[in-house]
C-alpha positions in Angstrom: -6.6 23.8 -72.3 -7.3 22.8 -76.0 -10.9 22.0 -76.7 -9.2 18.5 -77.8 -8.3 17.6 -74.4 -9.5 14.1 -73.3 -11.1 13.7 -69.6 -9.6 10.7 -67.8 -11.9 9.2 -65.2 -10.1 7.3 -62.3 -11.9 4.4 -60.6 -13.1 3.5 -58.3 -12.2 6.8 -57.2 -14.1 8.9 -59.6 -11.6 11.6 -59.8 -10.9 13.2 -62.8 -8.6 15.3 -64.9 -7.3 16.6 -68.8 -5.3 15.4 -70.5 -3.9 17.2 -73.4 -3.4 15.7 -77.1 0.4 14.0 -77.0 0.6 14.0 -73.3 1.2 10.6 -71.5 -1.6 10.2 -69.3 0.7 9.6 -66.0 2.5 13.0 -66.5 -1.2 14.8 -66.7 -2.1 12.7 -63.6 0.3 14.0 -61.4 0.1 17.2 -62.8 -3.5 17.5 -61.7 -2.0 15.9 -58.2 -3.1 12.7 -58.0 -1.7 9.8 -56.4 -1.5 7.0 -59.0 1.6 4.7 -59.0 4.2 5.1 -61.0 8.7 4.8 -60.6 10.5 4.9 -63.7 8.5 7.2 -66.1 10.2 5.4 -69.1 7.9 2.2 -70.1 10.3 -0.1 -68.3 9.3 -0.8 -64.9 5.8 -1.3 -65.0 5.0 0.7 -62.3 2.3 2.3 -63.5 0.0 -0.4 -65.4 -3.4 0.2 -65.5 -6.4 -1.4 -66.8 -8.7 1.0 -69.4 -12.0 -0.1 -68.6 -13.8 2.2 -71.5 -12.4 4.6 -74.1 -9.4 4.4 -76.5 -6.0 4.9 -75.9 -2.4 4.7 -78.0 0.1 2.8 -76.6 2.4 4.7 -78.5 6.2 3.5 -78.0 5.5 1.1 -75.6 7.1 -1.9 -75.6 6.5 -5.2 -76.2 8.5 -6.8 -73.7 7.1 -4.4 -70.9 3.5 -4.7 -71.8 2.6 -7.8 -73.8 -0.3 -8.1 -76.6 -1.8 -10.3 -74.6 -2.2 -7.6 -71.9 -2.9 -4.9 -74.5 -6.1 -7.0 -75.6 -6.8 -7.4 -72.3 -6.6 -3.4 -72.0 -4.0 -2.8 -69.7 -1.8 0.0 -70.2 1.4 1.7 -69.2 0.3 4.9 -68.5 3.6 6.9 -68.8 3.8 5.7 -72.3 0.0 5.8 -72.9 -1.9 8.8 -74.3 -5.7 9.4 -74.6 -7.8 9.1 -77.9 -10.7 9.7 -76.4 -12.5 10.3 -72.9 -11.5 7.2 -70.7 -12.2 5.7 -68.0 -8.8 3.7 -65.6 -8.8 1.3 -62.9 -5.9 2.4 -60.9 -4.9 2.1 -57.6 -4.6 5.5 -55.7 -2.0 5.7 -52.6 -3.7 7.6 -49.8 -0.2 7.1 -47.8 1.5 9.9 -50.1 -1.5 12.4 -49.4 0.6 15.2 -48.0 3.5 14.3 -50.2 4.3 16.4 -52.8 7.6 16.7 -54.7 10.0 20.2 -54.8 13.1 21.4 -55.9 15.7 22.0 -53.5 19.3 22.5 -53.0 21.2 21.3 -51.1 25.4 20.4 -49.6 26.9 17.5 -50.0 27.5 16.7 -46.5 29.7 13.6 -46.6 31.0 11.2 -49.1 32.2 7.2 -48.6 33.2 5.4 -51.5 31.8 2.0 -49.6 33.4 -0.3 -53.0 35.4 0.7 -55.6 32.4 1.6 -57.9 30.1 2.8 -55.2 29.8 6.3 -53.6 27.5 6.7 -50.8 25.9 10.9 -50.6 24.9 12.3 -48.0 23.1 15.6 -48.8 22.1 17.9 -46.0 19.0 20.1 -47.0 18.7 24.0 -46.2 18.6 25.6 -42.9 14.8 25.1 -41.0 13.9 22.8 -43.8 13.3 18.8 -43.5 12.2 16.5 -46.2 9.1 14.6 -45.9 9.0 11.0 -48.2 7.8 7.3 -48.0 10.7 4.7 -47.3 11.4 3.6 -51.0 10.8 7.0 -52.9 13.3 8.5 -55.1 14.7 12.0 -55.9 16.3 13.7 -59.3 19.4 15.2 -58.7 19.4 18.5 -61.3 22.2 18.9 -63.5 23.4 22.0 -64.6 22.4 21.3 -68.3 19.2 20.5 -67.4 19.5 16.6 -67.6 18.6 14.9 -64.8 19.7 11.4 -62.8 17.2 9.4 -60.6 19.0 8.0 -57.1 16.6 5.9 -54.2 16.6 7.4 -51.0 18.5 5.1 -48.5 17.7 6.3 -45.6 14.5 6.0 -42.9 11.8 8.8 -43.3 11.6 9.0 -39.7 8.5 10.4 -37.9 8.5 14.2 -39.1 10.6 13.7 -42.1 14.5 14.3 -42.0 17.1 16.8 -42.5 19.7 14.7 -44.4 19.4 12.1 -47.5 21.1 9.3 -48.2 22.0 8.2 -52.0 24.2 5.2 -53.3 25.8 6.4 -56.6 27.4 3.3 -58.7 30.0 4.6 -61.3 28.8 4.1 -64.6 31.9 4.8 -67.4 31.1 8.0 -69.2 28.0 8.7 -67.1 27.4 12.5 -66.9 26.6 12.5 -63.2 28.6 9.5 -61.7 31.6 10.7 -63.9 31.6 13.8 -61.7 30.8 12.4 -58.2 34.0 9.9 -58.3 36.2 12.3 -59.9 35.3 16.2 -58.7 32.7 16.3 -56.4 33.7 17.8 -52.9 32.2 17.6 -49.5 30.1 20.9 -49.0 29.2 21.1 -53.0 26.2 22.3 -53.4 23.8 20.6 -55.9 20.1 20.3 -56.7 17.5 17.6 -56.3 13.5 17.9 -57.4 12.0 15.0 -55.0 10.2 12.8 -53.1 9.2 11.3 -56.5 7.7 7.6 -57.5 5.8 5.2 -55.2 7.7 2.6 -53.9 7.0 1.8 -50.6 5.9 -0.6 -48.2 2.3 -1.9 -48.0 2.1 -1.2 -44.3 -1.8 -2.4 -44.3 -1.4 -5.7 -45.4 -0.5 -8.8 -43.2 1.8 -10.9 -45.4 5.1 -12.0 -45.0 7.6 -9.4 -47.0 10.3 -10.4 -49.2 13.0 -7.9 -50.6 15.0 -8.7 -53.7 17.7 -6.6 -54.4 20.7 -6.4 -57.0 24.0 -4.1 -57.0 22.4 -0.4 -55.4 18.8 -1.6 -55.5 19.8 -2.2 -52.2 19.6 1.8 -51.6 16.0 1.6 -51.3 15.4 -1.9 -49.6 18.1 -0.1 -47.0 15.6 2.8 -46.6 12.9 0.5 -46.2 14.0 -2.0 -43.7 15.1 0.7 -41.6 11.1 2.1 -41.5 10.3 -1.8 -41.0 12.6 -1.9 -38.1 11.8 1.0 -36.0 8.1 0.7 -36.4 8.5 -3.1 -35.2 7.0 -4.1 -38.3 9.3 -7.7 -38.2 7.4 -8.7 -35.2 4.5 -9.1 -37.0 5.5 -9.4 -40.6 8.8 -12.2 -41.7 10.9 -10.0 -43.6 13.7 -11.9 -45.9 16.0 -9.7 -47.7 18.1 -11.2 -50.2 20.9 -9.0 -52.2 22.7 -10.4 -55.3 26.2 -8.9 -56.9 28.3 -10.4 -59.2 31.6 -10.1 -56.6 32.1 -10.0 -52.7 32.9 -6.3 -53.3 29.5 -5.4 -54.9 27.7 -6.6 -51.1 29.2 -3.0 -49.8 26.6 -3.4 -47.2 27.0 -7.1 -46.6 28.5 -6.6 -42.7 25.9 -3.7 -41.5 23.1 -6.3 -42.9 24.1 -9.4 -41.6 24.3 -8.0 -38.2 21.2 -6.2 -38.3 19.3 -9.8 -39.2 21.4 -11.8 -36.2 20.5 -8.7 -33.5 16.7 -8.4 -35.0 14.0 -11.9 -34.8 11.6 -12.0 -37.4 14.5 -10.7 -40.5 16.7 -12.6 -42.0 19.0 -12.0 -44.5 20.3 -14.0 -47.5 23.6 -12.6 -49.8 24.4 -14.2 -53.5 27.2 -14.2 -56.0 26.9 -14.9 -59.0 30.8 -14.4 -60.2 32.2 -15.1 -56.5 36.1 -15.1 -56.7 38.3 -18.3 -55.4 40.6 -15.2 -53.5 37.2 -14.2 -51.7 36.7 -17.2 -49.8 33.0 -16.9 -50.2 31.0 -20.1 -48.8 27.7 -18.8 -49.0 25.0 -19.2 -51.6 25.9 -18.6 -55.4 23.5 -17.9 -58.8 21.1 -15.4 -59.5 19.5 -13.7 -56.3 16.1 -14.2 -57.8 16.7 -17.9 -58.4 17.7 -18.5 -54.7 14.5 -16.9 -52.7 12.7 -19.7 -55.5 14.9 -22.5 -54.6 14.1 -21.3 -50.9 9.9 -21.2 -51.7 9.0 -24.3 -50.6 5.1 -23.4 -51.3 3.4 -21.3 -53.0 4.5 -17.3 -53.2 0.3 -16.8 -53.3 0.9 -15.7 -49.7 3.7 -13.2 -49.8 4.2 -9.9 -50.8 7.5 -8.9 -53.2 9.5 -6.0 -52.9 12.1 -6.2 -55.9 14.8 -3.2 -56.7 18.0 -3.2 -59.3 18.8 -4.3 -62.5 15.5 -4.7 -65.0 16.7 -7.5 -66.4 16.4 -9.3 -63.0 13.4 -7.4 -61.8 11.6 -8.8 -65.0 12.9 -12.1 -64.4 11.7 -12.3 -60.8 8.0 -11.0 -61.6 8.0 -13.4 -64.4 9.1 -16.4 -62.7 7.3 -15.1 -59.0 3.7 -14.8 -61.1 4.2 -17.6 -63.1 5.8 -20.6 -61.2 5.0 -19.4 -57.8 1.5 -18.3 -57.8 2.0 -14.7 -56.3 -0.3 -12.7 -57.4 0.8 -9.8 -59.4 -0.9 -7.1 -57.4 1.9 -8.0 -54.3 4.9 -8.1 -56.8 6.1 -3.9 -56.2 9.4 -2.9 -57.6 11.6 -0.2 -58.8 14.0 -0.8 -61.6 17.4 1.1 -62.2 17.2 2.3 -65.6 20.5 3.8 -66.9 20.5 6.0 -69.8 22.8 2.9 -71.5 19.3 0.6 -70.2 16.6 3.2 -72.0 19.3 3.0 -75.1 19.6 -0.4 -75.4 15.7 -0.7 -75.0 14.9 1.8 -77.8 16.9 -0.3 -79.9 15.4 -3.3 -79.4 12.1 -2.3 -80.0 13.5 -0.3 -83.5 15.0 -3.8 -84.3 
């Protein structure tokens, strides 16, 4: 490595690494196979925030509205965005639970497809022969395209005990997008594809004692699906509340709406809570309207300080919900974890308004 490279100090840890001139410090990080947080990779989720405790760093395009000046003076970073002037040394929270984890390329057939609503595909992808797929509940996986771009899909199924042999993805049809172009209008059972994966670290807190709340909206349930179904079989409700509520716009974007609802009736300790924002007079729907964020507030009847927050979908309403959670509620930030679904329309439209 160039003698310009810049030695990053994690603590309390005290591992270290390089990082090269121009590299973002996350990509070096789990380069050099450490476990630090991260999910989206693109300054947008917030996943991987990190306090610099000593050295100097550039924030290079990192945007306002995902890291605030505020923060920045307070030297918290997005490390996916941020790269090293100097020697520093990070606060960071390492994940011992993905020790053992580590990502890979692998193909794979497509081994079944349901189109579950009329913009929604669910994938299931059987891996090779002999081979099984180790992740956390909440993970996510790059499917390869043949021209080298690639498209980020949750995992929506339980990891099980020794890792599985089949994946489950839920593919929403974006107009003109490369990939979900081609799984609505060629893709075949038995196609063979690519996926480089288990990647990101969203997951359940399995050490901690607080009720859980999941916040979904649209396909974010993909991951809360994964998730509940590790909460489930390790009896995790029995100890733990768990309160999942899923927004959509119509009664056709809840394409899980009956396999949820009867999992909360047949399981004590879960319940379940569905929202519409654009609910139809032909749908009939009598249960609760608005924005799903807004209805787990108008059901908080105390403080959030005690919770922990599991939020997946849509960054506009990820950022609404940690905004509102933190700031009205009193959770803490540290038990807000989420995973935003960033389109290439969504990194677009943020580029531009940081440009503007």
């Amino acid at each position: 490595m160039a003698s310009t490279a810049r030695t990053i100090t994690l603590r309390p840890s005290g591992n270290t690494f390089e990082v090269a001139p121009g590299e973002p410090i996350l990509g070096a990080a789990i380069h050099a196979g450490l476990n630090v947080p991260y999910s989206c990779k693109n300054g947008i989720c917030r996943g991987c925030r990190a306090r610099v405790r000593d050295g100097v760093i550039d924030h290079c395009d990192t945007s306002f509205g995902y890291l605030s000046q505020l923060e920045r003076d307070e030297g918290y970073a997005l490390l996916c965005r941020a790269h090293a002037e100097t020697d520093c040394e990070i606060e960071v929270e390492e994940l011992d639970e993905l020790n053992g984890i580590r990502a890979r390329v692998v193909p794979c057939r497509v081994l079944g497809m349901d189109k579950r609503a009329p913009d929604v595909m669910v994938l299931r992808l059987r891996l090779p022969m002999n081979e099984n797929m180790r992740f956390l509940a909440g993970q996510y996986v790059d499917i390869l395209m043949s021209d080298g771009r690639r498209r980020s899909y949750s995992i929506a199924n339980d990891p099980g005990i020794e890792g599985v042999i089949e994946i489950e993805l839920h593919v929403r049809l974006v107009p003109g997008g490369a990939f979900t172009e081609h799984v609505f209008n060629s893709m075949k059972v038995r196609d063979l594809i690519r996926f480089e994966g288990p990647l990101g670290s969203f997951h359940l807190r399995e050490s901690s004692d607080k009720p859980i709340l999941m916040l979904a909206s649209g396909t974010g349930i993909a991951p809360i699906k994964g998730m509940l179904a590790h909460a489930l079989r390790k009896q995790i409700h029995r100890k733990r509340s768990i309160t999942v509520y899923w927004g959509g716009r119509t009664r056709a974007d809840l394409y899980l709406l009956d396999e949820l609802t009867d999992l909360a009736r047949s399981n004590p300790g879960l319940s379940f809570v569905p929202v519409l924002s654009e609910p139809t007079a032909a749908c009939g729907w009598t249960g609760r309207t608005g924005f799903v964020h807004s209805a787990l507030m108008e059901d908080c009847t105390a403080s959030l300080a005690g919770s922990q927050v599991y939020a997946c979908g849509a960054p506009v309403m990820v950022e609404a919900a940690r905004s509102d959670f933190v700031e009205t509620c009193g959770l803490p930030e540290d038990e807000f974890f989420a995973d935003s679904f960033i389109s290439e329309g969504d990194r677009a439209l943020a580029t531009a308004k940081e440009a503007s």
